[in-house]
C-alpha positions in Angstrom: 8.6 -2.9 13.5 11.2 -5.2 12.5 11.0 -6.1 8.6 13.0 -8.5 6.5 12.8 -7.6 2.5 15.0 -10.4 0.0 15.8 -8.6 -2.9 17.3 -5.1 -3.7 15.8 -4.6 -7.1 13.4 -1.9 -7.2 10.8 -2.7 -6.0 13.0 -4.4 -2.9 15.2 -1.5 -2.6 12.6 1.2 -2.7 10.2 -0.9 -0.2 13.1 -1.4 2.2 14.3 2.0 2.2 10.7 3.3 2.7 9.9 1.8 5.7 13.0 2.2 7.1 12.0 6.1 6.9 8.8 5.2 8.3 10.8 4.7 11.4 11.1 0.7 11.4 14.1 -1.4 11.4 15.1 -3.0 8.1 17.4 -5.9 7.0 17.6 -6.1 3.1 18.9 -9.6 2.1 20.6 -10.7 -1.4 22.3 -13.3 -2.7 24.7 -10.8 -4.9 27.4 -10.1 -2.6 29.1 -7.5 -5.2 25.4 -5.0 -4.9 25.2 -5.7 -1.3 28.7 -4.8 -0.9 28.2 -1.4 -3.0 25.2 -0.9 -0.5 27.0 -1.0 2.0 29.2 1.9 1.1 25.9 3.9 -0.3 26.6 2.6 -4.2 23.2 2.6 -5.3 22.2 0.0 -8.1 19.9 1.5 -9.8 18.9 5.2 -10.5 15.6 6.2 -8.7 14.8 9.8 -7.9 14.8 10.1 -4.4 16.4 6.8 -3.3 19.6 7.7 -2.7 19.3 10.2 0.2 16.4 7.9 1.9 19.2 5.2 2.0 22.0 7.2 3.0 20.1 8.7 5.7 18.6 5.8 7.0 21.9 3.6 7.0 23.5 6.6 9.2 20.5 6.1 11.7 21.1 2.6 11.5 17.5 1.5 10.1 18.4 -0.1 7.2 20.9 -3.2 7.2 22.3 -4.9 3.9 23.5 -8.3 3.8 23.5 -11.8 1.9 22.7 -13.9 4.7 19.0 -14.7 4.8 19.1 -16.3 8.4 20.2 -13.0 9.6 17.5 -11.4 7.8 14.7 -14.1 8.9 15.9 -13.6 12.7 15.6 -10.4 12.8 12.5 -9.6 11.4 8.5 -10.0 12.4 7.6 -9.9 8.1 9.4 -11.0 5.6 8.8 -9.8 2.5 9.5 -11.3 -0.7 10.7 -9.1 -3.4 12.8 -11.2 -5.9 12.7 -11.0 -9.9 10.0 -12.7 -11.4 10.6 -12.5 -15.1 9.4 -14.2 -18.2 9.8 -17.9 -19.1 10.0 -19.0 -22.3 6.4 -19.7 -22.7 5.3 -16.3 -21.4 4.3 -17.7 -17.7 6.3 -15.8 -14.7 9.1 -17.2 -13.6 8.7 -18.0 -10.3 12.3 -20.1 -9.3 13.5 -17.5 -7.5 10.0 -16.9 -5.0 10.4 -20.9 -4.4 13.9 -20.3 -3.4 13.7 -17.8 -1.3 10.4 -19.0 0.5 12.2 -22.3 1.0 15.1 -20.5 2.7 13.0 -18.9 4.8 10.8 -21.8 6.0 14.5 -23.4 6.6 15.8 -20.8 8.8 12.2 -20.0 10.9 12.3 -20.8 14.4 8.9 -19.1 15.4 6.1 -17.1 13.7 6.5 -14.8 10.8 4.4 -12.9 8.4 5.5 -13.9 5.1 4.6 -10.9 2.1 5.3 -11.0 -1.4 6.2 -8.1 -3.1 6.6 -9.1 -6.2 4.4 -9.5 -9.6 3.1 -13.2 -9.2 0.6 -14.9 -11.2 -3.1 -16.1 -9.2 -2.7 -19.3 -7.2 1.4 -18.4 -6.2 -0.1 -17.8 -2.3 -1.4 -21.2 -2.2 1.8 -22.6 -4.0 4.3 -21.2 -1.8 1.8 -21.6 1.5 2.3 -25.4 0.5 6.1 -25.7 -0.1 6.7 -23.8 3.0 4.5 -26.5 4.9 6.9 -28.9 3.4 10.0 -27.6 5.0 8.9 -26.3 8.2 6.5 -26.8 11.4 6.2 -23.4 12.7 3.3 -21.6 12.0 3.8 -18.5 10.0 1.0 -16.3 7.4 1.4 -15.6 4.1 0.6 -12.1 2.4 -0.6 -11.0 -0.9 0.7 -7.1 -1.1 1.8 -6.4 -4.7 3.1 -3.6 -5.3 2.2 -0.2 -7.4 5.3 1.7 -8.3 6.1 3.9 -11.2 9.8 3.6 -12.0 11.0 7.3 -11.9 8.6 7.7 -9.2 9.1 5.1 -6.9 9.7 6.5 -3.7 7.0 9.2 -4.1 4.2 6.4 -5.4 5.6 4.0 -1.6 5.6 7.6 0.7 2.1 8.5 -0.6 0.1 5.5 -2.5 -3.1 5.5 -4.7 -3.8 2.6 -2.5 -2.3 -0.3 -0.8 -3.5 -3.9 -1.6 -3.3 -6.2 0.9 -4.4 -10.3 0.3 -4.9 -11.8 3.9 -8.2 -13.0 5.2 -6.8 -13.2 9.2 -8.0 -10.5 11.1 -5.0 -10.1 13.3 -2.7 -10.3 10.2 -4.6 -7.4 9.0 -4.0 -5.6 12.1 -0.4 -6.2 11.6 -0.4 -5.0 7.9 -2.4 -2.1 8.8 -0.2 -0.8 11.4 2.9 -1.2 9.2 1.1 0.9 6.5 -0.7 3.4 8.5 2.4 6.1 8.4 1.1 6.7 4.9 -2.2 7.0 5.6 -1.8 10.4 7.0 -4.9 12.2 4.8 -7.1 9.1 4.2 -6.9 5.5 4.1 -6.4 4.1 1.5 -5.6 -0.2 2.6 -7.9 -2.5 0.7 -8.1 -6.0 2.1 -9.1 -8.8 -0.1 -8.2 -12.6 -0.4 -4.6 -13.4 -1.3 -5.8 -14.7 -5.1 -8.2 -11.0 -5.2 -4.7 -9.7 -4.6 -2.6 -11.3 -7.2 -5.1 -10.4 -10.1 -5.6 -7.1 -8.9 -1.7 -6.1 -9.7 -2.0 -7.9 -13.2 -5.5 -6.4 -13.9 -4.3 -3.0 -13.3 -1.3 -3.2 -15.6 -2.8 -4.8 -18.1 -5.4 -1.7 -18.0 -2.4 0.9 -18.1 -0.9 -0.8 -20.9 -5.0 -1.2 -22.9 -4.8 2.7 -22.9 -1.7 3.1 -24.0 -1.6 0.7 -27.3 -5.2 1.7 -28.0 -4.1 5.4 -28.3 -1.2 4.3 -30.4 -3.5 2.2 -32.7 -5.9 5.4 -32.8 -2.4 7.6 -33.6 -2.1 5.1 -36.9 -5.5 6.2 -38.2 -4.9 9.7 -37.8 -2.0 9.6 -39.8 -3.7 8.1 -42.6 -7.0 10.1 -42.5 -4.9 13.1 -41.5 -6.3 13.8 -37.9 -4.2 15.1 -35.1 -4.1 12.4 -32.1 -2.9 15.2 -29.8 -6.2 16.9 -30.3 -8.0 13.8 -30.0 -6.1 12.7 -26.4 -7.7 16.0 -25.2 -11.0 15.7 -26.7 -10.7 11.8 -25.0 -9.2 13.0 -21.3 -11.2 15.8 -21.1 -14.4 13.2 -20.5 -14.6 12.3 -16.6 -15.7 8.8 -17.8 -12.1 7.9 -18.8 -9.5 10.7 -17.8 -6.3 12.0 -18.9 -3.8 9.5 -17.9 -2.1 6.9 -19.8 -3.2 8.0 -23.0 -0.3 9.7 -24.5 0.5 8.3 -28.1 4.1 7.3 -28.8 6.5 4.5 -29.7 4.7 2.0 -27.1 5.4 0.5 -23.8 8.3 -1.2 -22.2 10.0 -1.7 -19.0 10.0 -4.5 -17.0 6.6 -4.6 -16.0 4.0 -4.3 -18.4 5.3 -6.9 -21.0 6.0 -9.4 -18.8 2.8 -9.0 -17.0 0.9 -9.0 -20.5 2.7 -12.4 -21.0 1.8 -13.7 -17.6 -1.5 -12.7 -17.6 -2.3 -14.5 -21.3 -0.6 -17.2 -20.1 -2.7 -17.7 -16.8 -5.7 -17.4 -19.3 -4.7 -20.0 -21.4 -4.0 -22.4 -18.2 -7.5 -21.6 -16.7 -9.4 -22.4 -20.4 -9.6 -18.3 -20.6 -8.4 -16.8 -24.0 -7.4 -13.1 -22.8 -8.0 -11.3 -26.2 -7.8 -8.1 -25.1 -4.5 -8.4 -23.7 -3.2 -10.4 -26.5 -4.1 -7.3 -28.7 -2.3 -5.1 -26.5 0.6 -6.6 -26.6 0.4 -7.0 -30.6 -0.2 -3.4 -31.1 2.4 -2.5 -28.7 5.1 -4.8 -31.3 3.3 -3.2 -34.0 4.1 0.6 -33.1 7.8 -0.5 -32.6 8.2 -1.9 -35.7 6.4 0.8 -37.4 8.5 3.6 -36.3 11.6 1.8 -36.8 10.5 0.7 -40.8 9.1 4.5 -41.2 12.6 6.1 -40.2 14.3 3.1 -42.7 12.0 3.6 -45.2 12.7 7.5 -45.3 16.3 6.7 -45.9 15.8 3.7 -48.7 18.2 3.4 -51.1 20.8 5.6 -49.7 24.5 4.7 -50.4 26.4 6.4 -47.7 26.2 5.1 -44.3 23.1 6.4 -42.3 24.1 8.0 -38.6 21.5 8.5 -36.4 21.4 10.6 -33.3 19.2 9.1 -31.0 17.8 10.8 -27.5 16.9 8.4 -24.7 17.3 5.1 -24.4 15.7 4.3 -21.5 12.0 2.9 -21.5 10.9 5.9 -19.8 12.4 9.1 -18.1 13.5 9.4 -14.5 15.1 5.4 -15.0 18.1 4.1 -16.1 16.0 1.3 -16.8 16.3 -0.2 -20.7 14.4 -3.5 -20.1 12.8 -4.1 -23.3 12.8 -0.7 -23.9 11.1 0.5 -27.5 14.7 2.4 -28.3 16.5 -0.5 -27.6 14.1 -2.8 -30.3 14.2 0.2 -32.5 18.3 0.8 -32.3 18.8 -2.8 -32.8 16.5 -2.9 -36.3 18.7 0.3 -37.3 22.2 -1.4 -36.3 20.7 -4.6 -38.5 20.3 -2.0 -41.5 23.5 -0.7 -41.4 23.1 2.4 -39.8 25.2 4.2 -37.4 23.9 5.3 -33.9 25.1 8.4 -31.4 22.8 8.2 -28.9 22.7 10.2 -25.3 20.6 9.6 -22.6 20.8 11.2 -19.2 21.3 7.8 -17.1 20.8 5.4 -19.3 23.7 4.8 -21.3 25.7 2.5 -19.5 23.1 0.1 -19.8 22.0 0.7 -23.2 25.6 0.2 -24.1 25.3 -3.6 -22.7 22.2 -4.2 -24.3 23.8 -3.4 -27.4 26.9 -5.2 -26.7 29.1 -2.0 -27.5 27.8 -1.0 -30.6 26.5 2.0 -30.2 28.5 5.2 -29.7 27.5 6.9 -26.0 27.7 10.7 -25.6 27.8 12.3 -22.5 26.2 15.7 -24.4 22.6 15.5 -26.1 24.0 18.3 -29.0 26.9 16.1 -29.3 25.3 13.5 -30.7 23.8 15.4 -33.4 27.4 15.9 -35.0 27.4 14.5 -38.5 24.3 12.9 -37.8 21.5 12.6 -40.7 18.4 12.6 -38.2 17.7 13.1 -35.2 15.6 10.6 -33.2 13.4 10.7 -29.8 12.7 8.0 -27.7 12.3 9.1 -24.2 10.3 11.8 -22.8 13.4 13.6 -20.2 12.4 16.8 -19.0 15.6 18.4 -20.6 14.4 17.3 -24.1 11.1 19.2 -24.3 12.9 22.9 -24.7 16.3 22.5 -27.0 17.5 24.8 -28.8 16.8 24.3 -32.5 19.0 26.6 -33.9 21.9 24.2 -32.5 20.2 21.1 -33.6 19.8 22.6 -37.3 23.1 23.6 -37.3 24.8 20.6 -36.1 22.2 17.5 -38.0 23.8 17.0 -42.2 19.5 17.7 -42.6 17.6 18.8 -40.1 14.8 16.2 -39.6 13.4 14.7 -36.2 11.7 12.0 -35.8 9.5 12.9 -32.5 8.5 9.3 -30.8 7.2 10.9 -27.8 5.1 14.1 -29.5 7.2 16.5 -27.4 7.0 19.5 -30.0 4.6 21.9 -31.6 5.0 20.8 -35.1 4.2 24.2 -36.4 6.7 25.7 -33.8 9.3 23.0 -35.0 8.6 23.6 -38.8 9.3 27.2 -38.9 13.0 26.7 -37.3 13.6 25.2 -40.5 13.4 21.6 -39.2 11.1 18.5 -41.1 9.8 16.7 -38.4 7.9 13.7 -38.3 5.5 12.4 -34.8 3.1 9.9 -34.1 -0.2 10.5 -35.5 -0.1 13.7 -36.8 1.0 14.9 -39.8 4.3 15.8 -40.8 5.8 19.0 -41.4 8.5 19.8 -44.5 9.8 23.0 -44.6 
């Protein structure tokens, strides 16, 4: 099938290079030359397990095409699918410039039908919006298609090569016959396509994050009262995922959410409330817990070192919002570093892929190491932010020997805290109670 996606973020890069190893032919179109340029050469933007080789290998079989010009793309193509940023406004609402743009250089450059598909998170009643402009600008018939998407950064590739389930928000059969046959390569075991009405669609996506991100902060609240009553929240997140009623997943205590999805889709999704008469309190409490546990485990780690004279050097582990990403949009380490630089303090911080990022969010004023033990070297604590595989089983022996004291604060729970205090190390995690040696 011949496929057009506009954008090479993630969820446009991931989705192009996909169904390009699904076998169909696939034209990628942005408007910055520079990453289309890199592309082109196998200079991958972003870091996503997986991505790399499906791209390489597809470009080679000459599946997967890279380019700015949209008309090429539009020509070429049967569906076009939109997969531009949609980020915050000021207000909270989604941004949706860039969808209008694109759409309206699609309908420009249409000379027959096309199946139009967005990709991207858009707030309900964006089908009918853009259904409309495109009317404006063009004769020729065309569909459009609700199919948000589902992908976990750090497990992009694997969520698009073997989904949960694939929404798709058309209410024309033969469109659905279309959508189903570009899907059906991964639908080998069962299928899993649900078809709803484009506005079903759109909700669905925002519903399900906004669920994700419930579990999340209400395990973080529930971490907080531990602490003070003196309960362990990794004994309760068994005792809670061990029911079948609500499952294991997503309710790991820690420093709280980021990334660029659930806080701008927390935003939207108050915001369409408020425009529909709807006050979403739920998600408005979710997002105010999820501030709260930032600003909580920043003030806790400034608190312990109140009234020091000497400069305070931290060494900090991960920046980015999650592991497997080089991702720091709105990261918690991020918000947290930049309370710390405020106070004074000094950061060496190391994450695997991160780091060049972080460093621009920061605006240089962080110190990058290219070694996780090197950044404990004349540090006074050692800080964790992101949950990276090669974090879970250091060597404490080096960290006690290289931190001034050796303290951790844990934001991720990734130790025993028994196993941690007898190595001689104070250590300090969400919801549970700290150990001094």
């Amino acid at each position: 099938m011949q496929i057009c996606v506009t954008g090479v973020g993630y969820v446009g890069l991931v989705t192009a290079a996909c169904l390009a190893e699904a076998g169909n032919n696939v034209v990628c179109v942005d408007n910055d030359a520079v990453k289309i340029a890199g592309l082109n050469n196998d200079v991958i933007p972003i870091y996503e397990p997986g991505l790399t080789e499906i791209v390489k290998h597809n470009r080679k079989l000459n599946r997967l095409h890279f380019t700015t010009d949209l008309k090429y793309g539009v020509d070429n193509s049967i569906i076009i699918f939109l997969a531009v940023g949609t980020p915050s406004a000021e207000d909270g609402s989604c941004d949706l410039s860039a969808i209008f743009s694109v759409a309206s250089g699609i309908a420009e450059h249409m000379t027959d039908y096309r199946i139009i598909a967005t990709k991207s998170t858009v707030p309900p009643g964006t089908a009918q919006k853009v259904t409309e402009l495109i009317k404006t600008k063009t004769s020729v018939p065309f569909d459009y298609v609700s199919n948000p998407e589902f992908l976990k950064e750090g497990a992009a590739v694997e969520d698009f090569m073997s989904p949960d389930r694939i929404i798709i928000g058309t209410t024309n059969p033969p469109v659905r016959e279309i959508m189903n046959q570009l899907y059906n390569p991964f639908m080998r075991k069962s299928s899993r396509i649900l078809f709803m009405d484009p506005v079903s669609a759109e909700i669905t996506k925002y519903a399900a994050n906004a669920m994700l991100a419930s579990r999340i902060s209400f395990m973080n609240e529930i971490s907080v009262l531990c602490e003070k009553i003196g309960a362990d929240i990794e004994q309760v997140r068994k005792g809670l995922g061990s029911d079948a009623r609500i499952g294991s997943s997503f309710l790991f205590p820690g420093v709280g959410y980021g990334g660029a999805c659930f806080p701008k889709d927390i935003r939207a999704l108050i915001h369409t409330g408020s425009l529909n008469g709807v006050e979403m309190t739920i998600a408005k409490s979710v997002q105010q817990v999820n501030v709260s546990q930032q600003r909580r485990f920043a003030q806790r780690i400034m608190d312990y070192f109140a009234g020091r004279k000497e400069q305070v050097t931290l060494a900090i582990w991960g920046l980015a919002f999650k592991a497997r990403t080089d991702d720091v949009r709105e990261s918690p380490a991020i918000n947290c570093i930049r309370k710390f630089l405020d106070n004074g303090f000094r950061i060496r911080a190391y994450d695997p892929e991160a780091g060049p990022s972080a460093l621009v969010a920061l605006n240089g004023k962080i110190e990058h190491l290219q070694n996780g033990y090197d950044a404990l070297d004349n540090a006074d604590a050692l800080v964790i932010f992101t949950d990276w595989q090669e974090f879970r089983n250091p060597d404490f022996n080096i960290i006690t020997s290289k931190l001034k004291k050796p303290v951790i604060f844990d934001g991720r729970n990734l130790y025993n805290p028994d196993m941690v205090q007898k190595a001689g190390i104070e250590y300090h995690s969400i919801g549970r109670p700290s150990k001094v040696s």
